[in-house]
C-alpha positions in Angstrom: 131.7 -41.9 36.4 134.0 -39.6 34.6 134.9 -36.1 35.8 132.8 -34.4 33.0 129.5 -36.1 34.2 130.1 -35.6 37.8 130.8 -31.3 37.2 127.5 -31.4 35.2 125.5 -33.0 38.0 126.9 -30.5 40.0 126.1 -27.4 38.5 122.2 -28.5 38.1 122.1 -29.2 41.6 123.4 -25.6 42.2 121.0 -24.4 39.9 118.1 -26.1 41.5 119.0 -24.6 45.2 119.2 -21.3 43.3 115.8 -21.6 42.1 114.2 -22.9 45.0 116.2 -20.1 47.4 114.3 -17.4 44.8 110.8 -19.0 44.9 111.0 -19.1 48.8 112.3 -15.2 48.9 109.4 -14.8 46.6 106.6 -15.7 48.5 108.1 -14.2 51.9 108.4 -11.0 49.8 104.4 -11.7 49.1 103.2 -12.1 53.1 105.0 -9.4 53.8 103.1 -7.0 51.8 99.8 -8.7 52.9 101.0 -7.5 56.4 101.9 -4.3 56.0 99.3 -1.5 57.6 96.9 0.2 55.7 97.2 3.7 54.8 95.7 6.1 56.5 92.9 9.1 55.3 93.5 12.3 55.9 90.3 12.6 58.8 92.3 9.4 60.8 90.3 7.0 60.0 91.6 3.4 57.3 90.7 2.9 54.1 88.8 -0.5 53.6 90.3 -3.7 52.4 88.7 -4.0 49.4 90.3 -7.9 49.9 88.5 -7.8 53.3 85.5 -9.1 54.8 83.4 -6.2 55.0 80.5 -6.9 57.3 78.4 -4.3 56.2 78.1 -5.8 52.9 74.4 -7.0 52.3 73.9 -10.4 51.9 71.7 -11.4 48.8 70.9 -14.3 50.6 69.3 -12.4 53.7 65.8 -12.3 54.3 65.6 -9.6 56.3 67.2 -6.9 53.7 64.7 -4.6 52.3 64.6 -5.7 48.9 60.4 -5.5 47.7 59.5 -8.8 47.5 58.0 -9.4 43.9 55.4 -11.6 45.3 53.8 -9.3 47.5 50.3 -7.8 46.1 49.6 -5.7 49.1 49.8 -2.1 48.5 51.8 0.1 50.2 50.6 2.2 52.9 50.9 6.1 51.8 52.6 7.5 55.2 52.1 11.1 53.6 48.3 11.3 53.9 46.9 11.8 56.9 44.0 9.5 58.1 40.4 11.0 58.5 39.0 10.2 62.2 36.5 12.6 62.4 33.0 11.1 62.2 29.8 12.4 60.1 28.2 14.8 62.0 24.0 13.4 62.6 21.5 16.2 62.6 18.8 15.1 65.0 15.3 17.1 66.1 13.3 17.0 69.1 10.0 15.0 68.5 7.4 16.0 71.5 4.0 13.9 72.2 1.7 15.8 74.3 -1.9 14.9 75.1 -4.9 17.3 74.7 -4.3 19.8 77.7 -0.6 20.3 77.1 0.3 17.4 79.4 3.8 15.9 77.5 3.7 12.1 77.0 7.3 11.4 75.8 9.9 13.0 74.1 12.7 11.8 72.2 15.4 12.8 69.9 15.0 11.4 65.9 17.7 11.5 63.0 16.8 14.1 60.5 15.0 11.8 57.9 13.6 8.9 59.9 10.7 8.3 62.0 9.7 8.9 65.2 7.9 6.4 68.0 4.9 7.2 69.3 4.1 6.5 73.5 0.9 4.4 74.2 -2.0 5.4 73.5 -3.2 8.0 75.9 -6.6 7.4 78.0 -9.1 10.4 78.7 -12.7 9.6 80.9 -15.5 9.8 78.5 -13.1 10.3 75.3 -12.2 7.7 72.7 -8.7 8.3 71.5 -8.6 9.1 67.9 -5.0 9.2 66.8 -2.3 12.2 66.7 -2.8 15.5 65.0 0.4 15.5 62.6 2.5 13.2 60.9 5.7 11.7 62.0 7.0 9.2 60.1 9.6 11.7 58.1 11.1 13.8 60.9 12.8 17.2 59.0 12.3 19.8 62.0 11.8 20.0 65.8 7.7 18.8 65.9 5.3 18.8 68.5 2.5 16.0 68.1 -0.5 16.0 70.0 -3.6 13.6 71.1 -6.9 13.8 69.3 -10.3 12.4 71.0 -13.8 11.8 69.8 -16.7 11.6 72.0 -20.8 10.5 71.7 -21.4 12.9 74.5 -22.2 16.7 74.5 -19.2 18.2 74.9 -17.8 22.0 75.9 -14.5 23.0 75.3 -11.6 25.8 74.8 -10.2 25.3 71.7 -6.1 25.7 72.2 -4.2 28.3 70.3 -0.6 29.8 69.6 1.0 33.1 69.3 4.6 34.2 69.6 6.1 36.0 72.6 5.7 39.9 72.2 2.0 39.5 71.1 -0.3 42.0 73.1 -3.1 39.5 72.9 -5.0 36.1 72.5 -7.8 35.1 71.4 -9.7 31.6 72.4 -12.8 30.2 71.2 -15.3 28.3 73.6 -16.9 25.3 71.2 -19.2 22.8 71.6 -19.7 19.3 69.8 -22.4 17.0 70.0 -24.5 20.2 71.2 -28.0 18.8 73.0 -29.7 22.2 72.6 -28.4 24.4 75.3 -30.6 26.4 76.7 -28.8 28.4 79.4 -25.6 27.6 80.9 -23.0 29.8 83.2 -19.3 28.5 82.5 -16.3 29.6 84.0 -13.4 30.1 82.6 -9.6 30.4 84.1 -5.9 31.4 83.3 -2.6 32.1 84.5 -3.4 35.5 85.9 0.5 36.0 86.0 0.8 36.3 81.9 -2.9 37.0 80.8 -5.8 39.4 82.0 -9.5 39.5 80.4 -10.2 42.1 77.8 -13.7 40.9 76.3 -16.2 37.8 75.3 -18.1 38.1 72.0 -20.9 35.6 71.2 -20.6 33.8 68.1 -23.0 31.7 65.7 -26.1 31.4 67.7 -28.7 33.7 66.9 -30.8 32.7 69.5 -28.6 32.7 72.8 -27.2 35.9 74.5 -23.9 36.7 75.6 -23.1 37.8 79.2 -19.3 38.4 80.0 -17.4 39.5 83.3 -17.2 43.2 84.2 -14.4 45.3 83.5 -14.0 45.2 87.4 -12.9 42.1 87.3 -9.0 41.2 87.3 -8.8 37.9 88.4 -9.7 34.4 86.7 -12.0 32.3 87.0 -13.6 34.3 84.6 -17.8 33.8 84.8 -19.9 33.7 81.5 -23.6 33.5 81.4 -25.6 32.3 78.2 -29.4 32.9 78.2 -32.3 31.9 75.2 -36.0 32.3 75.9 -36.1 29.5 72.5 -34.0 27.6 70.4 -33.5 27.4 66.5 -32.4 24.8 64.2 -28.7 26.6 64.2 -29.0 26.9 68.1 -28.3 23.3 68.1 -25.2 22.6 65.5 -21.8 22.0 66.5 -19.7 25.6 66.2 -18.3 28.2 68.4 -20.2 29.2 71.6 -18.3 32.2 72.2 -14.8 34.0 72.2 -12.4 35.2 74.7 -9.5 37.6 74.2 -7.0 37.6 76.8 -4.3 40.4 76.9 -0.9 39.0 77.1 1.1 40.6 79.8 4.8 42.1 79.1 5.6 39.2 81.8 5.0 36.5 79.6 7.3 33.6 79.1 6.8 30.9 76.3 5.3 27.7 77.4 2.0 26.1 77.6 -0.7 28.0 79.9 -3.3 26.0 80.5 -7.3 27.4 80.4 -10.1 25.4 81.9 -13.6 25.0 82.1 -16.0 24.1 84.9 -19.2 24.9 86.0 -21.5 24.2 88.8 -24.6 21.1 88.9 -27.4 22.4 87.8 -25.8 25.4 85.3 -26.3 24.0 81.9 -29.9 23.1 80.7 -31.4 22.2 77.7 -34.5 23.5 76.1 -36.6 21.1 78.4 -34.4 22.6 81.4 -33.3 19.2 82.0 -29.5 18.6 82.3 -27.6 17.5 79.5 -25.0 15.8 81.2 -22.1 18.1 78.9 -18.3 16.8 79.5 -15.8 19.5 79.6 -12.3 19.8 77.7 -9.9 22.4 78.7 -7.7 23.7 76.5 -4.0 25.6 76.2 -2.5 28.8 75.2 1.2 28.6 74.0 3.4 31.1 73.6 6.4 30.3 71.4 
């Protein structure tokens, strides 16, 4: 080898260290600069690596992000509207059975609009029960129902009647049904002396029998009343109104039911062959709403 090719060989080989010497400074130059701190924000705190790994970086691959899934149909629940817990209000009424003499049978409380149940049939000695006096199968206000009766027998009895607290008096009527023909009888008649005191008896609808009533001396029930004929007509023997009582209502009086019987002694009530009619008594009640 000449002396020309060996100084050539030697200058590339110095050319090639040259290059490789720069290309290692260079990439020394490069980590360096990757290791160099961050600068630093004015409150103290780094600014992120936008070349980092930033952890707080959602992952699109992550179930549990809160992206709407397009699949779901459910619909969302409205947080601003407050749920309603308060329940309908029900109107109700107070239904009251009661038999003939005030006595109560049952009472319940019925929905406004539906019907009410009726007890068992009530049982009275010589009476056949006959049903209930009102309706009840629509119930729109606080009701009182009570129990009816028919009867074959004669039959005397106070017919019941109502008036409202503050009222100075009360009237009742004494009826018969099934009426034999009575001749002559002498009934007595009591009350509550506490909220009612006699006034007068008139005699009603038979021409043919006389009226005898208590004195005005008397202040205490029973009350006695005598009924007299010396003969019977055809209209001394229908069905009506024997006689009427009026009561004055004392300032006293509370509302309830008062109750206002009948009796009489064997042997007081005849018919016009002064035989005795065998007559069954029904008493009868005075309310005061």
């Amino acid at each position: 080898m000449n002396l020309k090719n060996k100084s050539t060989i030697i200058k590339l080989g110095i050319i090639a260290l040259v290059v490789i010497a720069l290309i290692v400074t260079l990439i020394f130059a490069l980590k360096g600069c990757q290791n160099e701190d961050l600068p630093v924000q004015g409150d103290g705190t780094s600014q992120t690596d936008p070349s980092g790994d930033d952890s707080s970086t959602t992952d699109p691959t992550d179930d549990t992000s809160s992206t709407t899934d397009p699949t779901d149909t459910s619909e969302p629940t409205d947080t601003t509207k407050p749920t309603d817990t308060t329940k309908p209000t029900v109107t109700t009424f107070t239904v009251t059975f009661k038999d003939y003499d005030g006595t109560v049978l049952g009472t319940q409380k019925v929905e406004k609009g539906k019907a009410a149940t009726a007890p068992a049939n009530p049982v009275r000695e010589n009476f056949t029960f006959a049903g209930w006096d009102k309706k009840f199968d629509k119930i729109t206000s606080d009701l009182v129902v009570t129990a009816t009766y028919t009867t074959t027998k004669a039959l005397i009895y106070v017919e019941s009647t109502t008036v409202n607290k503050g009222t100075s008096e009360v009237t009742v009527n004494i009826r018969v049904k099934n009426n034999p023909g009575i001749m002559g009888a002498v009934l007595k008649v009591s009350v509550d002396d506490k909220m009612f005191s006699f006034k007068s008896g008139t005699s009603t609808g038979y021409p043919g029998l006389t009226l005898t009533s208590p004195g005005s001396a008397t202040t205490s029930s029973p009350y006695t009343f005598m009924l007299d004929a010396l003969e019977l007509s055809a209209d001394d023997k229908k069905d009506g109104t024997l006689f009427s009582i009026t009561f004055k209502v004392k300032d006293t009086s509370a509302t309830g039911d008062y109750k206002v019987s009948l009796s009489y002694d064997d042997g007081a009530i005849f018919d016009e062959n002064y035989n005795d009619p065998n007559v069954i008594l029904g008493n009868g009640i005075i309310t005061i709403n």
